[in-house]
RODO-2510 file (C-alpha; in nm, 4 decimals, decimal comma):
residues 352
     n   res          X          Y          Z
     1     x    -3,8513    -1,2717     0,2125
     2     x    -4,0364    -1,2974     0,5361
     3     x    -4,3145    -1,5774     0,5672
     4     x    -4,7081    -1,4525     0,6015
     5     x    -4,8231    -1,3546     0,9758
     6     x    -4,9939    -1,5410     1,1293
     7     x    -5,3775    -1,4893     1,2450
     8     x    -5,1922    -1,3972     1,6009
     9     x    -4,9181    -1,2089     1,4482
    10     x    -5,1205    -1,0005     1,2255
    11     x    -5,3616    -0,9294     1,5204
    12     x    -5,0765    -0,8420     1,7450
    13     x    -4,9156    -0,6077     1,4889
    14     x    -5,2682    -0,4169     1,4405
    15     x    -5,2767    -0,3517     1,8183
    16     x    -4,9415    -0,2786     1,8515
    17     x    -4,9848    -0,0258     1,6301
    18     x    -5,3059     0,1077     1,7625
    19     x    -5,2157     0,0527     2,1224
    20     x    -5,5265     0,2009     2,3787
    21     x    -5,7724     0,1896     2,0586
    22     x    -6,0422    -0,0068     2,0800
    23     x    -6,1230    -0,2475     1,7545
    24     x    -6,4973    -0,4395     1,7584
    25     x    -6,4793    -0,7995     1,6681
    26     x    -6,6263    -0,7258     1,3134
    27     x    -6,3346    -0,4689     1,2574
    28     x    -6,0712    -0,7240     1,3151
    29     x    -6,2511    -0,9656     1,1646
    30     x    -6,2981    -0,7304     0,7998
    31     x    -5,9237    -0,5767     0,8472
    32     x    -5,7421    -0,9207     0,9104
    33     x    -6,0128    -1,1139     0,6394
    34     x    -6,0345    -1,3664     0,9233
    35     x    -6,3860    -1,4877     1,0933
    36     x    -6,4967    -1,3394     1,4281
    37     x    -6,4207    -1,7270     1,6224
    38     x    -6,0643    -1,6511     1,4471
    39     x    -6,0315    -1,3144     1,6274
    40     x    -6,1594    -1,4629     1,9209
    41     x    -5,9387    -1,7354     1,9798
    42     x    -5,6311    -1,5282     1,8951
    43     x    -5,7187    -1,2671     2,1207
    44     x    -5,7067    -1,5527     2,4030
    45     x    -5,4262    -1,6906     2,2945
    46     x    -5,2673    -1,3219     2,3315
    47     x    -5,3957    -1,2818     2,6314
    48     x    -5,2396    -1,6269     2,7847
    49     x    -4,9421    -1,5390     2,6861
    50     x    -4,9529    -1,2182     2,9010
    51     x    -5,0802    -0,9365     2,6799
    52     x    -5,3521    -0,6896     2,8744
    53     x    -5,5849    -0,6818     2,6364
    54     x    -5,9475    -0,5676     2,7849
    55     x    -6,2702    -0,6966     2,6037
    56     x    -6,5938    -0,4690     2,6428
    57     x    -6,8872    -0,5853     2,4858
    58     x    -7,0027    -0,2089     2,3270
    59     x    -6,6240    -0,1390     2,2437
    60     x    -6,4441    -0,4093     2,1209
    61     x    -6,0833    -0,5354     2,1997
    62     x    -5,7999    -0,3256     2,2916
    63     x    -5,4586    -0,3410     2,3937
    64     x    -5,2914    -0,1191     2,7202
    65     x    -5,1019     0,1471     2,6059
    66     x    -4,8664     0,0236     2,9435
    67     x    -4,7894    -0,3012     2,8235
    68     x    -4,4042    -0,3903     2,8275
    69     x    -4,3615    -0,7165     2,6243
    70     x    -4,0872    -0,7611     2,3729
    71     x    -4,2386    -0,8656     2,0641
    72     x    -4,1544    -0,8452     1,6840
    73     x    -4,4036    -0,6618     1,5595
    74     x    -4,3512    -0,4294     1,8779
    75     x    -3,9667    -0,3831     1,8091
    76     x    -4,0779    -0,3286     1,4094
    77     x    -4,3162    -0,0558     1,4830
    78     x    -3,9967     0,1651     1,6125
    79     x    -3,7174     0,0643     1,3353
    80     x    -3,6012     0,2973     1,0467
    81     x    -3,7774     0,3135     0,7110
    82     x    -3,5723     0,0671     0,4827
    83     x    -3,3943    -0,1410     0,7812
    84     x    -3,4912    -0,4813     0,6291
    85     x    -3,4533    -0,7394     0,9171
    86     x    -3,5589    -1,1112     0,9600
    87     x    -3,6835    -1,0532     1,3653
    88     x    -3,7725    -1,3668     1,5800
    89     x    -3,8777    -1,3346     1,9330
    90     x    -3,8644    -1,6168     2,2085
    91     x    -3,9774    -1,6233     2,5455
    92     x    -3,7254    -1,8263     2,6147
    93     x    -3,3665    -1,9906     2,4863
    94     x    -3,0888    -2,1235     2,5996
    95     x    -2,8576    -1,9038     2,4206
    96     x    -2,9463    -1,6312     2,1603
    97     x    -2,6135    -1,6702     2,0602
    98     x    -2,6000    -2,0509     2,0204
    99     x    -2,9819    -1,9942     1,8255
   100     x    -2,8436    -1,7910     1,6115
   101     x    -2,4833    -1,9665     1,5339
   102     x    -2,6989    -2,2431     1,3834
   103     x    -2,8857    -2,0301     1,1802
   104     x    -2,5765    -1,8977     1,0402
   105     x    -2,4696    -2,2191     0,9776
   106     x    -2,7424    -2,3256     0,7896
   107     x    -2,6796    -2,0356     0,5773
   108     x    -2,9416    -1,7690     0,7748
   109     x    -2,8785    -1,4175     0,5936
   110     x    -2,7551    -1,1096     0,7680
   111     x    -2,9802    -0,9419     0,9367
   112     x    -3,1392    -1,2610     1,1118
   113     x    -3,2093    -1,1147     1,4505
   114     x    -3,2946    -1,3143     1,7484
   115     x    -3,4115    -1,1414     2,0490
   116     x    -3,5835    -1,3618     2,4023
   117     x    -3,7423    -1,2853     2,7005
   118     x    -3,4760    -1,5037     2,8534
   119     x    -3,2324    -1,7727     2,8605
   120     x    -3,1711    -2,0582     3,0255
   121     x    -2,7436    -2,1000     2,9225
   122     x    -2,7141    -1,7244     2,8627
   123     x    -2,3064    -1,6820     2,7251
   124     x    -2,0404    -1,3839     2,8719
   125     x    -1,7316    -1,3670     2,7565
   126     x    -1,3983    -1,5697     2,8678
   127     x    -1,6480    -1,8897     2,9299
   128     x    -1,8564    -1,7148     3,1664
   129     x    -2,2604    -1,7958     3,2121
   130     x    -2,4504    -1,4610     3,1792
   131     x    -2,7353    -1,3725     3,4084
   132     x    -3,0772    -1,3882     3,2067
   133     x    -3,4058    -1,3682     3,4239
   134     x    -3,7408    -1,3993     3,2996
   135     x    -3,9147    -1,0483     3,2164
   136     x    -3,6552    -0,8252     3,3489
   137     x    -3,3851    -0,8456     3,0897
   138     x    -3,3555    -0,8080     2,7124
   139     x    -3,1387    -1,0448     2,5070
   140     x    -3,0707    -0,9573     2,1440
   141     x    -2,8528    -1,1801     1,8986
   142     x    -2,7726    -1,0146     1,5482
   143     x    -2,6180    -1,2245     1,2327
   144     x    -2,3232    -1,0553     1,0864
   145     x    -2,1827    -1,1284     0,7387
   146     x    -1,9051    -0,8882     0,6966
   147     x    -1,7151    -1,0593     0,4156
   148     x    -1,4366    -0,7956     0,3751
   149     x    -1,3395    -0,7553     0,7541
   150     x    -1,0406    -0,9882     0,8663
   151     x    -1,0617    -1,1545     1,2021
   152     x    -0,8512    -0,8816     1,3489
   153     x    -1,0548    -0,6427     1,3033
   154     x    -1,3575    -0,8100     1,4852
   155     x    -1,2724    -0,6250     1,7733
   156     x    -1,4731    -0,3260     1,5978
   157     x    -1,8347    -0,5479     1,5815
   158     x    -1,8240    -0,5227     1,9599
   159     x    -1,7067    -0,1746     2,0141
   160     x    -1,9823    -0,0448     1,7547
   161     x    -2,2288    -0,2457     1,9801
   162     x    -2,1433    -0,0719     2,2620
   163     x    -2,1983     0,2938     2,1371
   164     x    -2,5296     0,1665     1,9762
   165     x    -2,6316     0,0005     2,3114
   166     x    -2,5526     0,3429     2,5085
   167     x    -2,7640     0,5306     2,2380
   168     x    -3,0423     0,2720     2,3131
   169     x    -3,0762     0,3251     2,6972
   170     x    -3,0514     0,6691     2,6753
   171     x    -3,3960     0,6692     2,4175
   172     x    -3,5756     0,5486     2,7175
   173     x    -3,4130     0,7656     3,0027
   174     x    -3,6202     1,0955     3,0333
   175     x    -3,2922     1,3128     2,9951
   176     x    -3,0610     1,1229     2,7666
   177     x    -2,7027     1,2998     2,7894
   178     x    -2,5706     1,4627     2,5135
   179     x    -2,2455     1,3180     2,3788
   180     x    -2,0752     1,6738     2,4240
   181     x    -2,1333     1,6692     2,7935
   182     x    -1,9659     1,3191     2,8446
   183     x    -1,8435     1,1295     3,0779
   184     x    -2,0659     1,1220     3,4150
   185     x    -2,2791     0,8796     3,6198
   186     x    -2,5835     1,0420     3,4489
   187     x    -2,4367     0,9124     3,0816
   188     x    -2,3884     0,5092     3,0151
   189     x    -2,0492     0,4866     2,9597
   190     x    -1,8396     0,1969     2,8616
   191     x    -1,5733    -0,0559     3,0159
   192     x    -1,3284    -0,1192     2,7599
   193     x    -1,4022    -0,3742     2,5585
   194     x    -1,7855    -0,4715     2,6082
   195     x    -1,9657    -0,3987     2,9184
   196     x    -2,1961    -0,0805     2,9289
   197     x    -2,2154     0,0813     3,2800
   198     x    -2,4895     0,3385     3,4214
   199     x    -2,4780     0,4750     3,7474
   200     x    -2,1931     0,2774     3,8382
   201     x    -2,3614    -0,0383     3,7498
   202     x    -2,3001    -0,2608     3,4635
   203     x    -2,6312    -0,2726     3,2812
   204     x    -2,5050    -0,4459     2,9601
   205     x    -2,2869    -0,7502     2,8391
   206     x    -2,1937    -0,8041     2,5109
   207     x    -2,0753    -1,1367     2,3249
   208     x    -1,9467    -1,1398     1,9228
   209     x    -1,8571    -1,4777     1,8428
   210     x    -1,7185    -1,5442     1,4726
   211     x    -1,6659    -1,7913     1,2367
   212     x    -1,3338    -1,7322     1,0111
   213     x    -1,3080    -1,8330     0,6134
   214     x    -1,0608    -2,1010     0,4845
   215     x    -1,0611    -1,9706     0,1882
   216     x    -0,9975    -1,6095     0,2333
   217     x    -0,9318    -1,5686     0,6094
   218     x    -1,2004    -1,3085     0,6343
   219     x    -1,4804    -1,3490     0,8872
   220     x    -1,7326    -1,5965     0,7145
   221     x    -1,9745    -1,4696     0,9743
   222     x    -1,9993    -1,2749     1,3136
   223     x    -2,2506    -1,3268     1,5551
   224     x    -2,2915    -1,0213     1,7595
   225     x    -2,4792    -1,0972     2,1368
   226     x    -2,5888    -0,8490     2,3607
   227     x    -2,7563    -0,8456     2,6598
   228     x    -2,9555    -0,5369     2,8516
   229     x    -3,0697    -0,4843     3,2627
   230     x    -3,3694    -0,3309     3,1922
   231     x    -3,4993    -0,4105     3,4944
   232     x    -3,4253    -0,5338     3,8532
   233     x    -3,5197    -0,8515     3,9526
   234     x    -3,7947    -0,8787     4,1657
   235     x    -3,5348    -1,0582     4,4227
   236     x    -3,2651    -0,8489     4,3453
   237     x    -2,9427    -0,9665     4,1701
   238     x    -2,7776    -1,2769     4,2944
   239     x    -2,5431    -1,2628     4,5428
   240     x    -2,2517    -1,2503     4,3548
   241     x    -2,3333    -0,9702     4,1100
   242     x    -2,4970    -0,7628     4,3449
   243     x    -2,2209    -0,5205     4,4096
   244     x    -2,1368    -0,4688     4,0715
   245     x    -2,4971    -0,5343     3,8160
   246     x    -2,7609    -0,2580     3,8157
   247     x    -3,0916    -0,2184     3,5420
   248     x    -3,1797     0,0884     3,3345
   249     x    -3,4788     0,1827     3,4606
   250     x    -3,6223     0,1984     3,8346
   251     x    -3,9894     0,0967     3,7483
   252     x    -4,1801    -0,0462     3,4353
   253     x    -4,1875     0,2145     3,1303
   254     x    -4,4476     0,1256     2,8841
   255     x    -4,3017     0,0102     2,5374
   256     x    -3,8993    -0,0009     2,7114
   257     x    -3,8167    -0,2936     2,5734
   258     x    -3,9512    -0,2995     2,2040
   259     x    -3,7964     0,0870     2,2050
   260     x    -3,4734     0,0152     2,3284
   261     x    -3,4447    -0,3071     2,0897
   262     x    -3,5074    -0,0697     1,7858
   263     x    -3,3013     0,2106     1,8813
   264     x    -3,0200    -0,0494     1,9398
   265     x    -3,0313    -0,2205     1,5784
   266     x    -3,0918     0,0918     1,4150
   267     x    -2,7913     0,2626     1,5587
   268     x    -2,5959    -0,0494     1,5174
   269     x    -2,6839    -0,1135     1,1625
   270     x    -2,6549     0,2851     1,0399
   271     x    -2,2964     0,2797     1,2106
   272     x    -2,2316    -0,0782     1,0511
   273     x    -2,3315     0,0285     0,7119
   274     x    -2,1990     0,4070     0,7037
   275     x    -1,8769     0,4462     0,5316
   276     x    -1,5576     0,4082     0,7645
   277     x    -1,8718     0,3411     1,0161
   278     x    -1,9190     0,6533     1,0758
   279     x    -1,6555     0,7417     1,2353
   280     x    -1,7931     0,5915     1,5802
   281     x    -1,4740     0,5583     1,7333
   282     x    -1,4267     0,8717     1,8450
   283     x    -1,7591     0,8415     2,1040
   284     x    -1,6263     0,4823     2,2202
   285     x    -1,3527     0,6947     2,3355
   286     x    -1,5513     0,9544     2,4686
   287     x    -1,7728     0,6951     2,6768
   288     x    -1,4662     0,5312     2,8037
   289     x    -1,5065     0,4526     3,1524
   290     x    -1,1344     0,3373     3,1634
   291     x    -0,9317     0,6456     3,0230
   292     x    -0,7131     0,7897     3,2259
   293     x    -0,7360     0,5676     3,4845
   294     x    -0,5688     0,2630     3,6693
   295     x    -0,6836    -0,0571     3,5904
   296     x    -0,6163    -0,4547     3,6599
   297     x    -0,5188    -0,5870     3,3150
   298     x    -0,6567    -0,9864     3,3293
   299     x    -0,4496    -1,1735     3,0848
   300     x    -0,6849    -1,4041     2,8426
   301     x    -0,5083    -1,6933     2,9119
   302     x    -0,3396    -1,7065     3,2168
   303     x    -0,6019    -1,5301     3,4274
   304     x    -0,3099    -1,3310     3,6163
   305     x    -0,3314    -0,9845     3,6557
   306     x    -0,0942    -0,6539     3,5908
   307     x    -0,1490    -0,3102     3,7320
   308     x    -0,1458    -0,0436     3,4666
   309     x    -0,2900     0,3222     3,3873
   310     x    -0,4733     0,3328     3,0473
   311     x    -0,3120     0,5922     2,8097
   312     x    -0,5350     0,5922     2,5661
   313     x    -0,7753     0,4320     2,2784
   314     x    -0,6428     0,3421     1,9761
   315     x    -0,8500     0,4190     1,6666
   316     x    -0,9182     0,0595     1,6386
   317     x    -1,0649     0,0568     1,9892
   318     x    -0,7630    -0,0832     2,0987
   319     x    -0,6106     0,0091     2,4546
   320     x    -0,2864     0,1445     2,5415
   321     x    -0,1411     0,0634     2,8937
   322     x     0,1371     0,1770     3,0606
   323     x     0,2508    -0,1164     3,3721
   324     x     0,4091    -0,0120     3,6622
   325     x     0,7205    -0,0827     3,5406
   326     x     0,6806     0,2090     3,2608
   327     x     0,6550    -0,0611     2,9788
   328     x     0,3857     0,0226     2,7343
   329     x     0,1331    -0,2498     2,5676
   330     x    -0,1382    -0,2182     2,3263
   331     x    -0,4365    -0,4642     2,4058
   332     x    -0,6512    -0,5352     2,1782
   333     x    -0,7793    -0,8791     2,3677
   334     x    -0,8309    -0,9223     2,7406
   335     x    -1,0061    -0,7731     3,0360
   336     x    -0,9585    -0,4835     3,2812
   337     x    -1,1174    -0,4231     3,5828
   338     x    -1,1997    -0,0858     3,7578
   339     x    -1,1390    -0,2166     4,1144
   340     x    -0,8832    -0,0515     4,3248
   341     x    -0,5743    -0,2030     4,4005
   342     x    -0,5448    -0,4725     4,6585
   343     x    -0,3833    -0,3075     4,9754
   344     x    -0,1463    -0,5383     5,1403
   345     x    -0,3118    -0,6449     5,5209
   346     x    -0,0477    -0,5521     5,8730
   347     x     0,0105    -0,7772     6,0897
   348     x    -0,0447    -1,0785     5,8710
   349     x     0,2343    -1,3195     5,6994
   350     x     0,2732    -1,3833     5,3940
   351     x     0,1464    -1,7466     5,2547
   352     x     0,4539    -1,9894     5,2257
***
């Protein structure tokens, strides 16, 4: 059961609903059953925290229909009739993930949903740090409690994720691509197993850590991360991801990120929920970015790397390879990458 809103809350859900409509003090005051130093002080307290909300003495208060801030009552506005969720937003964490693993631990319900501004210790996969500026990203943590999957079949969590993230973007994009007319830079696609790429850029990351049942040896919980590029930094991406991160949209959209939040958990949970999910597998194949094409297989462990052509997608979003030396392997753990071969250099000798 979710707690009562706060004085702040409730006032931020009745503009976020109303957004460009002015309210007078008394309005607020009667709708909320608050006083008028009540409205007041939480309209400052809005306001410090970055919403443009403009005061007029004859009109009231009112909040610009351009905003962008993430915010609960913002992502709530947009989800689907009977999607019961537990939302919290943060400016910032150090991990959504790490949040919400304690949560789950203390025996949080599914459906806890974390989502921040940004983070401090964001997580990638393989041990990697993920990049998480301050107002330019989205970072969304969702608590899974999938009693009846086995840890094997975790893999699907994270490939569901990544159709629902690539319906998400394309809800903000002013011509999203229809699933018929896929693949193409104008489409997101998706680089098997968790990355989401637009334009050639990867504009998504996605994380699903689990937890794994003595008892049964079923997943006692999943914790399903994802990040989003909405934006470019103001700077530009660091140095080392330049080449290779990109954002979803070219210039501030009003309501981007409370939209694409939304769209992402209500795809996500209707595909989690629908029997045999839906049968989503067959559009993670269709978004493949990888199909058909040569790839460096990165072994988890090791970290060396195999040249291979990928055959195809299992139906359990696995990936079939074929290695240059016509053996055949079926990954369902590890990493690709898209880059080209390395082409030996003339002229130089070879390291003793």
């Amino acid at each position: 059961m979710k707690q009562e809103l706060s004085t702040k809350e409730a006032l931020l859900l009745l503009f976020e609903k109303n957004k460009g409509k002015f309210f007078s003090g008394e309005e607020i005051a009667e709708e909320l059953s608050i006083s008028r130093t009540a409205v007041w002080k939480a309209v400052k307290t809005l306001q410090s925290e970055g919403y443009p909300i403009t005061a007029q003495k004859s009109r009231g208060y009112s909040l610009s229909p351009d905003t962008d801030i993430v915010s609960s009552q913002g992502v709530e506005k947009y989800l689907s009739d009977g999607l019961d969720l537990d939302i919290s937003v943060f400016d910032e964490v150090t991990s959504t993930n790490t949040l919400l693993k304690e949560k789950a631990a203390a025996g949080d319900r599914e459906g806890t949903v974390i989502i921040a501004n940004s983070q401090t210790g964001g997580k990638g996969r393989l041990g990697r740090s993920f990049y998480s500026p301050r107002n330019t990203g989205l970072y969304i943590s969702i608590l899974l409690r999938p009693s009846d999957l086995p840890p094997q079949k975790a893999l699907k969590i994270t490939t569901m994720a990544a159709v629902s993230a690539c319906h998400a973007i394309e809800s903000v994009l002013c011509a999203p691509s229809s699933p018929a007319a896929l693949p193409g830079d104008d489409a997101p696609q998706i680089k098997w197993v968790n990355d989401i790429f637009y334009h050639g850029k990867k504009v998504v990351g996605i994380l699903t850590e689990a937890s794994v049942s003595m008892e049964n040896g079923n997943l006692e919980y999943a914790v399903l991360g994802i990040g989003f590029n909405v934006y470019a930094p103001k700077d530009g991406f660091p140095e080392e991801l330049k080449d290779i991160a990109g954002a979803i949209l070219p210039a501030r959209q009003p309501d981007a990120k409370n939209i694409i939040a939304a769209e992402f958990l209500n795809h996500f949970f209707r595909t989690f929920t629908a029997p045999d999910h839906g049968n989503y597998e067959e559009e993670y194949k269709r978004r493949s970015l990888v199909l058909g094409k040569d790839v460096n297989v990165i072994s988890t462990g090791s970290g060396s790397t195999r040249r291979a052509k990928v055959l195809d997608i299992t139906s359990d979003c696995n990936l079939l390879v074929e290695y240059e030396d016509k053996t055949t392997s079926v990954l369902s753990s590890g990493e690709v990458s898209i880059r080209p071969a390395e082409k030996p250099q003339k002229g130089k000798k070879k390291a003793q």
